[in-house]
KEKE-3310 file (N, C-alpha, C; in steps of 0.2 Angstrom, whole numbers, plus 5000, padded with zeros to 4 digits):
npx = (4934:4939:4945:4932:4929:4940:4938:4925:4927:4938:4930:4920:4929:4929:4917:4915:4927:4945:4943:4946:4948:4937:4928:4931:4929:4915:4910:4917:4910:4896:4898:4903:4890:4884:4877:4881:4881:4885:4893:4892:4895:4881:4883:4894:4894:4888:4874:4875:4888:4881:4870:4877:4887:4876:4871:4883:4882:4870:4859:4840:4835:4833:4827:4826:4820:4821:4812:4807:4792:4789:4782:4783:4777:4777:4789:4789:4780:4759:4744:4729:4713:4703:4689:4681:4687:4684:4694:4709:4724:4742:4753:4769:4782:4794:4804:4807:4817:4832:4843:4845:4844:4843:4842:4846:4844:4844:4834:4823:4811:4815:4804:4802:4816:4818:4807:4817:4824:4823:4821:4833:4840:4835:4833:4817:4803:4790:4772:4757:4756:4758:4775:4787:4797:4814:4822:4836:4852:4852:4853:4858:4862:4864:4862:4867:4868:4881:4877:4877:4870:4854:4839:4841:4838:4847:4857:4852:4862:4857:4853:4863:4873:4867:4873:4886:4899:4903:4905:4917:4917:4921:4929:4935:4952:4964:4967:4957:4946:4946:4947:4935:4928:4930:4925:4913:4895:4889:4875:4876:4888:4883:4872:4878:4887:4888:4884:4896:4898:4887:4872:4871:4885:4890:4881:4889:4904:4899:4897:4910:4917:4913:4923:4934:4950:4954:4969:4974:4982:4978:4966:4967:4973:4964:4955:4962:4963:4950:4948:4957:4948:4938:4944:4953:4952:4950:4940:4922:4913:4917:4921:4907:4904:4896:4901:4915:4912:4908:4919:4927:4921:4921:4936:4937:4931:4938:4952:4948:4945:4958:4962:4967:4966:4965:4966:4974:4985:4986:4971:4962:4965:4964:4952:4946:4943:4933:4924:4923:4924:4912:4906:4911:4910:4919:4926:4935:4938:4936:4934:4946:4954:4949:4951:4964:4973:4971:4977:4988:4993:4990:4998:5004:4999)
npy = (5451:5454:5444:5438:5445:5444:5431:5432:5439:5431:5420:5426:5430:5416:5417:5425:5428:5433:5448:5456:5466:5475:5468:5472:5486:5486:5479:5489:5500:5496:5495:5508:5513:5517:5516:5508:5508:5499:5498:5491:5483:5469:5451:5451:5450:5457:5454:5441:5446:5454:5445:5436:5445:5447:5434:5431:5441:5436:5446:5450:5449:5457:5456:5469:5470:5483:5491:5498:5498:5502:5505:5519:5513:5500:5499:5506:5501:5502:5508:5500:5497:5491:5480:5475:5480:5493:5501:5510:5500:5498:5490:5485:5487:5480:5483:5485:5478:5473:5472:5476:5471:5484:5481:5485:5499:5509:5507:5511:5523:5539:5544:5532:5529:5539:5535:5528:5538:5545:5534:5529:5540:5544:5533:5528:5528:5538:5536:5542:5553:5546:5539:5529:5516:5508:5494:5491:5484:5495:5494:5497:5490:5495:5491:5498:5498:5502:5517:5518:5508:5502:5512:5514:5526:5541:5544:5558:5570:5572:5561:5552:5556:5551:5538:5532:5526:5520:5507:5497:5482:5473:5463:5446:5441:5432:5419:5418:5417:5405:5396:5400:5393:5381:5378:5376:5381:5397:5399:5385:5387:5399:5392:5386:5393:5400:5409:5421:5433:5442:5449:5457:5459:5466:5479:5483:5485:5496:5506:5507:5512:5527:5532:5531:5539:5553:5564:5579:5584:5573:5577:5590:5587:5579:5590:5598:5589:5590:5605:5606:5598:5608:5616:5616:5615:5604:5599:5599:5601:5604:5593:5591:5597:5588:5578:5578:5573:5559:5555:5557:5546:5535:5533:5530:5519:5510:5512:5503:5492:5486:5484:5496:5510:5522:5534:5534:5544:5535:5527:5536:5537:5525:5523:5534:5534:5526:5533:5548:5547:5549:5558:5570:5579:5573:5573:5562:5545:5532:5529:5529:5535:5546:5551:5553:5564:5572:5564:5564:5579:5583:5585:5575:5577)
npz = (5207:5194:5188:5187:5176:5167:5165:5157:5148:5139:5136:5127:5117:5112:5104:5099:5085:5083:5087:5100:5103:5099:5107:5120:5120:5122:5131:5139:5136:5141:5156:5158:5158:5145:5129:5115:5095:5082:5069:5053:5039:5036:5042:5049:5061:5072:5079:5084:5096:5103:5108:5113:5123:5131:5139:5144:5155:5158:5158:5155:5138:5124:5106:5094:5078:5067:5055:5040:5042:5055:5070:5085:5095:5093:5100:5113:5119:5121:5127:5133:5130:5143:5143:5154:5165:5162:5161:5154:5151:5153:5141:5141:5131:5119:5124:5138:5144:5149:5140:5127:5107:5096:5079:5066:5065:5056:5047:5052:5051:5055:5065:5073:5077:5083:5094:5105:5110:5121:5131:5129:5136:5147:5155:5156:5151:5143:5142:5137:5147:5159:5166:5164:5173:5166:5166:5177:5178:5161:5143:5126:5113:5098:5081:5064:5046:5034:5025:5013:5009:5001:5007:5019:5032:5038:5054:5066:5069:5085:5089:5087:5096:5107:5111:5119:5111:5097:5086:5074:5068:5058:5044:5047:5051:5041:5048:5058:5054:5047:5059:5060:5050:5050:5066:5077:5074:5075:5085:5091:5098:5108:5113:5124:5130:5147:5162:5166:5176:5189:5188:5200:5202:5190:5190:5204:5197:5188:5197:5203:5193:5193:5204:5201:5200:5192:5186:5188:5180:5170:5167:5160:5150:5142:5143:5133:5123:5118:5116:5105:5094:5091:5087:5076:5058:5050:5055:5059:5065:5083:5099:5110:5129:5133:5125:5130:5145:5141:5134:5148:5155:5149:5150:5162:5165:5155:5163:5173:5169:5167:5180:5187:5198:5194:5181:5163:5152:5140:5141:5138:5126:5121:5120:5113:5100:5097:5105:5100:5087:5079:5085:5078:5065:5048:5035:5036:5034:5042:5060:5069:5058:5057:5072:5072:5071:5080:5090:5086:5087:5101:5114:5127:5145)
capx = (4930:4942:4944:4925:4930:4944:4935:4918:4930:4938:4923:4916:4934:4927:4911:4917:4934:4948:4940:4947:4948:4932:4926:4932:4926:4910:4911:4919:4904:4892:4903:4902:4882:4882:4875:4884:4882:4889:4891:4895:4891:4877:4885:4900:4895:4885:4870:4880:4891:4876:4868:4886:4886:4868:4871:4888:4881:4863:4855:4836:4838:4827:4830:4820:4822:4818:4810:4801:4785:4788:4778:4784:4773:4779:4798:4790:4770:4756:4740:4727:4707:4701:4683:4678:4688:4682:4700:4717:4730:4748:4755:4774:4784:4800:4810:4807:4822:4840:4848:4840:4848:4840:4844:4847:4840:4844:4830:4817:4810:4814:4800:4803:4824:4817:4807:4824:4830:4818:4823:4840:4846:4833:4832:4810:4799:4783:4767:4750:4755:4763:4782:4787:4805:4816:4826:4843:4857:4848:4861:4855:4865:4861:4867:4864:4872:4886:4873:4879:4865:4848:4834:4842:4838:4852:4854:4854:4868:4857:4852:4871:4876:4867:4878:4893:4903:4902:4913:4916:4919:4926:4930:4939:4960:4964:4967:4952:4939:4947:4945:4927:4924:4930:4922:4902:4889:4890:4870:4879:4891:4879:4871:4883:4887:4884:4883:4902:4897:4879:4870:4874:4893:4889:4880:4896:4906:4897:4898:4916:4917:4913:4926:4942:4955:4959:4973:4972:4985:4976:4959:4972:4976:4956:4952:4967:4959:4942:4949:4958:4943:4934:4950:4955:4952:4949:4934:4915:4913:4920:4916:4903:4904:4893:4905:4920:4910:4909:4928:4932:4918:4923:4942:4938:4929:4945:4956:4946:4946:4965:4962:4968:4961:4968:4964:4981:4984:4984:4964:4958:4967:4962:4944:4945:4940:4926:4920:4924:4922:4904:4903:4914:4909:4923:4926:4941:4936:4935:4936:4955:4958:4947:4954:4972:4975:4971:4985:4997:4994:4991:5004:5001:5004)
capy = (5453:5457:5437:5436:5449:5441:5424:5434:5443:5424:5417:5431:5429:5411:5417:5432:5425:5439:5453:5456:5474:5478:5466:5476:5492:5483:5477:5495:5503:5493:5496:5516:5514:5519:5512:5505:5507:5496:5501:5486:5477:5462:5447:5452:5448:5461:5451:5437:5448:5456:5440:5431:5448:5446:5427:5431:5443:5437:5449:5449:5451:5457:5458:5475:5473:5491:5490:5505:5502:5500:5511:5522:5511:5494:5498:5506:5498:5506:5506:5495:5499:5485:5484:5474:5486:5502:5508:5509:5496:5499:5487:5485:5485:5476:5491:5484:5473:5474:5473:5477:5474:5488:5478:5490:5504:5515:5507:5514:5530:5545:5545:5526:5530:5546:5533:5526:5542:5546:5528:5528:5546:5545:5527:5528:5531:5542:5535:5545:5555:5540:5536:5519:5514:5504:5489:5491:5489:5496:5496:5496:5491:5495:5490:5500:5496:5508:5524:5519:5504:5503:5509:5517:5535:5541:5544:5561:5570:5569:5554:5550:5559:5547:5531:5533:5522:5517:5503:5494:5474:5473:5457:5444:5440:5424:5414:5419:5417:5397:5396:5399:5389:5375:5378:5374:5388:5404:5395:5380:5389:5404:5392:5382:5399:5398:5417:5424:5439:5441:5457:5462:5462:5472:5484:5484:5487:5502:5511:5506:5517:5535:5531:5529:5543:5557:5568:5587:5583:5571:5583:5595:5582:5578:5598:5599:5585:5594:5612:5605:5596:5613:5624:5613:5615:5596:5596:5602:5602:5599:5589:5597:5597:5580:5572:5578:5569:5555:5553:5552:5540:5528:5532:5526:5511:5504:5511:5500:5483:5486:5486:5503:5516:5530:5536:5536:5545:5528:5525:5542:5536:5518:5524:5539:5534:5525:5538:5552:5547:5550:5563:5576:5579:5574:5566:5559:5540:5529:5534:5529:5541:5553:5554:5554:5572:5573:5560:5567:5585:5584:5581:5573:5582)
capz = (5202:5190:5187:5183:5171:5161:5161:5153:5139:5136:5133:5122:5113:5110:5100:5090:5084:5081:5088:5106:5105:5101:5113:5127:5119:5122:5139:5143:5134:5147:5161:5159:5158:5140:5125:5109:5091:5079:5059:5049:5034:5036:5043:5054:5070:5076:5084:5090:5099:5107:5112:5118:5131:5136:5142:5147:5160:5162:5157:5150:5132:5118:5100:5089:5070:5064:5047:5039:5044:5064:5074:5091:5102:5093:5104:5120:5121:5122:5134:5128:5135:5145:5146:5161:5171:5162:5162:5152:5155:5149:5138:5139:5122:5120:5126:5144:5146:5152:5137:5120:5102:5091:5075:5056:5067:5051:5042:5053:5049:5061:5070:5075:5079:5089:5102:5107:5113:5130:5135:5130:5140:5153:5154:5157:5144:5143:5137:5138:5153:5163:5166:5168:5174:5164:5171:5180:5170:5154:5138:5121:5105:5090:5074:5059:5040:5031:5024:5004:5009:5000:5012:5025:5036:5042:5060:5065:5076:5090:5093:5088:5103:5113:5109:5120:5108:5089:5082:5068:5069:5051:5042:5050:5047:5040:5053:5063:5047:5045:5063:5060:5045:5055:5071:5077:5072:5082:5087:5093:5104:5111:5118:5128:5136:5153:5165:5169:5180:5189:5189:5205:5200:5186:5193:5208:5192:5184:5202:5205:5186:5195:5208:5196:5199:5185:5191:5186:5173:5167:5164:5156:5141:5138:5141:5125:5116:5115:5113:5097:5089:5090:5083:5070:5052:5049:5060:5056:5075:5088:5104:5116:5134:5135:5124:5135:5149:5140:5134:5153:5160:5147:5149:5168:5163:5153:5167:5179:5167:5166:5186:5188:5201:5193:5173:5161:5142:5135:5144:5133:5117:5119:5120:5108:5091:5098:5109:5096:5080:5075:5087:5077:5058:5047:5029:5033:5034:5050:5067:5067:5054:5061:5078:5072:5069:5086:5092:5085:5087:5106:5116:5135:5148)
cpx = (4934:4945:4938:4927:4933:4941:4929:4923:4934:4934:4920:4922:4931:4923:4914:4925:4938:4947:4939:4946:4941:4928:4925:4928:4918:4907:4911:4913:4899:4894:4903:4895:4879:4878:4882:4881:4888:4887:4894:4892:4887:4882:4893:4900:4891:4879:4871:4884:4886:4872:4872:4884:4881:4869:4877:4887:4874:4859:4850:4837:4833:4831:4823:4822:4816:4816:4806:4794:4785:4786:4782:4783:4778:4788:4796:4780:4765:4749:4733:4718:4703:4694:4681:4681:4688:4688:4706:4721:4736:4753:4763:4777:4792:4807:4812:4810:4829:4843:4846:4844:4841:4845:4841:4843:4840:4838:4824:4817:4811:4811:4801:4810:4822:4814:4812:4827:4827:4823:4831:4846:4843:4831:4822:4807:4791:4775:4760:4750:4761:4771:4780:4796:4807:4820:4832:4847:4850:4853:4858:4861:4862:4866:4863:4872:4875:4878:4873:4874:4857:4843:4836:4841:4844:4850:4857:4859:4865:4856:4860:4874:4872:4869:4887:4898:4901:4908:4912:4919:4924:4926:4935:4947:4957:4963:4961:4945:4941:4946:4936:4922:4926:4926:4916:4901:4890:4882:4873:4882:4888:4874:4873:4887:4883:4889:4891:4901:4890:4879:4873:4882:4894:4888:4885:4902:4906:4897:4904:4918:4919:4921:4934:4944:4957:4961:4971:4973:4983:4968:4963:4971:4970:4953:4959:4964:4950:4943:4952:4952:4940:4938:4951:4952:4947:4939:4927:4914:4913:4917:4913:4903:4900:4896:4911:4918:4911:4915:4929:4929:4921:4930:4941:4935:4935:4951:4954:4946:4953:4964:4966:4964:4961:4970:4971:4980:4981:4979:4961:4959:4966:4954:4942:4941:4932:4920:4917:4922:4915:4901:4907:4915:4917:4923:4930:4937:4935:4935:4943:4958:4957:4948:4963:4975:4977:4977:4990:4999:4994:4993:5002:5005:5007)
cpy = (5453:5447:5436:5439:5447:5434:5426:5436:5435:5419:5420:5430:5421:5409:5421:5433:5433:5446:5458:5463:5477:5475:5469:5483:5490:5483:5484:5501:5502:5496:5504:5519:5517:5515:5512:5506:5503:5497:5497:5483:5472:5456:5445:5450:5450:5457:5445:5440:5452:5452:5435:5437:5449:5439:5426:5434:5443:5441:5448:5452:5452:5458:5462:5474:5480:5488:5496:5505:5501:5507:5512:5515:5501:5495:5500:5504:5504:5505:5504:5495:5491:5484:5483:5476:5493:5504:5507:5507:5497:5492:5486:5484:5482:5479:5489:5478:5475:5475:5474:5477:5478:5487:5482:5495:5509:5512:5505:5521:5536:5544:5538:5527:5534:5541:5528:5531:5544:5538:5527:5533:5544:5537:5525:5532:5533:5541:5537:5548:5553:5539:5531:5519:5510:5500:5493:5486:5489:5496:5493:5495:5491:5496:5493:5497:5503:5514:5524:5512:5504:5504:5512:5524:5536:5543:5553:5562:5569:5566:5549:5552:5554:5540:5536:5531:5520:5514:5500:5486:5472:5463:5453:5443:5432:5418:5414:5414:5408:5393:5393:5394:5382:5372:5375:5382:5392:5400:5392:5384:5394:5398:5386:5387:5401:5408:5416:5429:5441:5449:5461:5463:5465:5477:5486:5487:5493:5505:5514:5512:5526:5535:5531:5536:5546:5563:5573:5588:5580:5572:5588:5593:5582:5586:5600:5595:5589:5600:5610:5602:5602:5618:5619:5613:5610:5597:5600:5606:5598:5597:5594:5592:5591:5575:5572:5573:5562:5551:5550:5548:5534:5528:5530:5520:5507:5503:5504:5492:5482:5484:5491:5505:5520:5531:5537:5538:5540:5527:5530:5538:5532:5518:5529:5538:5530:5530:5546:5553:5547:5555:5570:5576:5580:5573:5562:5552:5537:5530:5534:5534:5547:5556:5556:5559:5574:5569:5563:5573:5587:5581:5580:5577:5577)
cpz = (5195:5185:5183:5176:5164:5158:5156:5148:5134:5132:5126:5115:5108:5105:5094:5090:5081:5082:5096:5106:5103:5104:5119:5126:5121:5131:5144:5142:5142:5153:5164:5158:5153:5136:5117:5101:5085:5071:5055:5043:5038:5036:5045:5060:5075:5083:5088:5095:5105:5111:5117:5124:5134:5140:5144:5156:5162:5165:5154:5143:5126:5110:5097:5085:5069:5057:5046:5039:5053:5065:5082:5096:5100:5095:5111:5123:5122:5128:5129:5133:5138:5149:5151:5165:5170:5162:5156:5152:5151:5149:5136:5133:5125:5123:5133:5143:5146:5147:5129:5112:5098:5083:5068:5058:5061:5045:5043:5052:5055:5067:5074:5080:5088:5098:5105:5112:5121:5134:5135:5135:5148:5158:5160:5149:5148:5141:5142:5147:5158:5162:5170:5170:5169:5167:5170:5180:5165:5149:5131:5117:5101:5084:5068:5052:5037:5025:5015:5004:5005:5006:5017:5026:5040:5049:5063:5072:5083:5094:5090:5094:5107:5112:5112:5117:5101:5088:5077:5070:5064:5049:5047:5048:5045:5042:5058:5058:5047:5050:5062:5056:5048:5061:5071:5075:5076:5086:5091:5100:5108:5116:5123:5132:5141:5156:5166:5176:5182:5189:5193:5204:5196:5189:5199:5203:5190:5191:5203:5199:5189:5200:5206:5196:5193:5188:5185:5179:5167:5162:5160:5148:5138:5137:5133:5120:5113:5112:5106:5093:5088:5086:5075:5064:5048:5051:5058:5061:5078:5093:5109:5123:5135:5133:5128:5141:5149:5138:5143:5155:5156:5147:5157:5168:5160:5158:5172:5176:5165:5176:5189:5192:5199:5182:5171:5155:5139:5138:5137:5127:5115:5118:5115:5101:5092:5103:5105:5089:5074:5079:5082:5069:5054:5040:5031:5037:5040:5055:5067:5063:5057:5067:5077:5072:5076:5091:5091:5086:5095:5112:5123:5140:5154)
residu = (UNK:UNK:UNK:UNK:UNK:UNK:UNK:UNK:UNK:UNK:UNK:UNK:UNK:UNK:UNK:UNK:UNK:UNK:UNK:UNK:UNK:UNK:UNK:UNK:UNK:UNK:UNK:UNK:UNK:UNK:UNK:UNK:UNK:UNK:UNK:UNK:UNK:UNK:UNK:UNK:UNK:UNK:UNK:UNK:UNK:UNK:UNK:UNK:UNK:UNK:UNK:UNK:UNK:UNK:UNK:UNK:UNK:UNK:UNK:UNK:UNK:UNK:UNK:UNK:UNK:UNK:UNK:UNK:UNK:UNK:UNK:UNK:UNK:UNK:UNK:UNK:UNK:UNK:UNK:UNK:UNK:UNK:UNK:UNK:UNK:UNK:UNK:UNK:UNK:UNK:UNK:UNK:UNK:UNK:UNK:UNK:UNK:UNK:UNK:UNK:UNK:UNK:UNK:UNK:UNK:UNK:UNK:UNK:UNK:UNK:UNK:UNK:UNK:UNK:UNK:UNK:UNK:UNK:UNK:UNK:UNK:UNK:UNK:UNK:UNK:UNK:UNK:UNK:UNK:UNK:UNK:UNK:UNK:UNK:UNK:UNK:UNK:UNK:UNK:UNK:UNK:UNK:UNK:UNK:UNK:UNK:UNK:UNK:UNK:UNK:UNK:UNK:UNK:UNK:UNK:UNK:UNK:UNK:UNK:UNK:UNK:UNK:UNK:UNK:UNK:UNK:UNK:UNK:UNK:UNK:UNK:UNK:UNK:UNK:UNK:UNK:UNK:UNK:UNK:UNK:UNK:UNK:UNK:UNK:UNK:UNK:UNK:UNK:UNK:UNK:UNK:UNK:UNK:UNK:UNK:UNK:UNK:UNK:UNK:UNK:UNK:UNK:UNK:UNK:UNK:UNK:UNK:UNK:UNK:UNK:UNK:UNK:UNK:UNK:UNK:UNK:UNK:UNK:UNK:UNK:UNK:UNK:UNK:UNK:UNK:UNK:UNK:UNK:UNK:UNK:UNK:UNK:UNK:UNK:UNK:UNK:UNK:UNK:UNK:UNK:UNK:UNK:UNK:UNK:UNK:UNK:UNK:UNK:UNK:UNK:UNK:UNK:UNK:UNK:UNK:UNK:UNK:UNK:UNK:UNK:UNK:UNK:UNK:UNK:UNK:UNK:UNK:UNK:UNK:UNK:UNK:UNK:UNK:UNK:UNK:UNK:UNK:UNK:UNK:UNK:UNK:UNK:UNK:UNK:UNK:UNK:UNK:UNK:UNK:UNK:UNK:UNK:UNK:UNK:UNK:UNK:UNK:UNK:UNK:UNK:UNK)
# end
């Protein structure tokens, strides 16, 4: 497994040049059954990297542009009256697919954002009475633009809180950017990416996830990282009890693409700034910045 693994992060290395570590944050996201968030300027990578991991792990794949006039129904369908059977038939929306990019979600209006979130916690949505299932894996990214953008709603904290993970991509280094201007089109190569890892080995993956050892010690250091984000000065507020959960699902997902059974400091700290960093109101600038106070202030047990 852990071969299919490296070859699928290889590959993905192939598409979105210089970019390995949040790559994995990506993978590791999926992997702990969460969803992603990506906050970048326009033309970084975002929906390539979300289309490279769809055809990496054949998955069905949809893409949503948010625009401020989308409507609720145009993300989870509606039921549509049909007359030669006298009845209501319910119209799927593009929400029903394994792996969904929600593209400049911050430049739909609320009420649009908001039909994201039934499907996103409970993965089923509710239309006129009726639950419908979503497919299995279900994993959304969605990429919105930095909030100093024309045109955007921000998003609020608690549809922040359901994105296990927010990253930023960033510009590429030198060497990576001349790479690219050299290379074929991200087009070109996306599609000459052939499956890495099939469903069913996903899904063996995100199970193997709950199963990953965290010693007593090692809940001690995470119950220290959360009691400091709430005592601290710096901090607006601190992490809540769902995001504690979250810190360690995703600190056994990175143990387990490390092939580890068993959760280590370095898991939490590798996973923190994207698990934490737009959960705990701060000014200080990026997650990195943001979670740093906390590095250095609490020590491992």
């Amino acid at each position: 497994m852990n071969n299919s693994l490296n070859n699928l992060l290889a590959a993905a290395n192939q598409i979105i040049l210089g970019k390995d570590r949040q790559i994995r944050l990506a993978v590791c996201c999926l992997l702990a059954r969460g969803h992603l968030l990506i906050e970048d300027v326009p033309g970084v990578g975002k929906t390539t990297l979300s289309h490279a991991l769809a055809k990496l792990f054949g998955l069905d794949y949809q893409r949503i542009q948010f625009t401020s006039d989308i409507f609720p129904a145009d993300i989870i369908g509606s039921s549509v009256f049909v007359a030669d059977q006298q009845q209501f038939k319910f119209h799927p929306g593009p929400i029903f697919k394994q792996m969904i990019l929600a593209d400049e979600i911050n430049r739909a209006t609320p009420k649009a954002q908001s039909a994201l979130l039934e499907a996103m916690e409970e993965r089923q949505v509710t239309v006129d009475g009726d639950t419908y299932m979503l497919p299995g894996p279900f994993f959304v990214i969605a990429t919105q633009n930095p909030s100093c953008h024309v045109g955007t709603f921000p998003l609020p904290e608690s549809q922040l809180d359901r994105f296990l993970m927010r990253i930023e991509l960033g510009y590429p280094d030198h060497r990576a950017e001349r790479e690219l201007l050299n290379g074929q089109s991200s087009h070109e190569l996306l599609d000459n990416l052939s499956v890495q890892m099939s469903v069913e080995q996903l899904l063996t993956l995100q199970q193997a996830v709950s199963s990953v050892y965290a010693s007593p010690a090692l809940l001690d250091y995470l119950q220290a990282i959360i009691d400091f984000t709430r005592q601290a000065n710096q901090y607006h507020c601190g992490l809540s009890p769902r995001a504690g959960l979250a810190l360690l699902t995703a600190a056994k997902a990175w143990a387990l693409m490390a092939g580890r059974d068993a959760v280590i400091p370095e898991d939490v700290q590798a996973v923190l700034p994207a698990v934490a960093g737009h959960r705990i109101r701060s000014g200080m600038g990026d997650s990195e910045a943001i979670v740093a106070p906390i590095l250095n202030n609490v020590a491992v047990h």
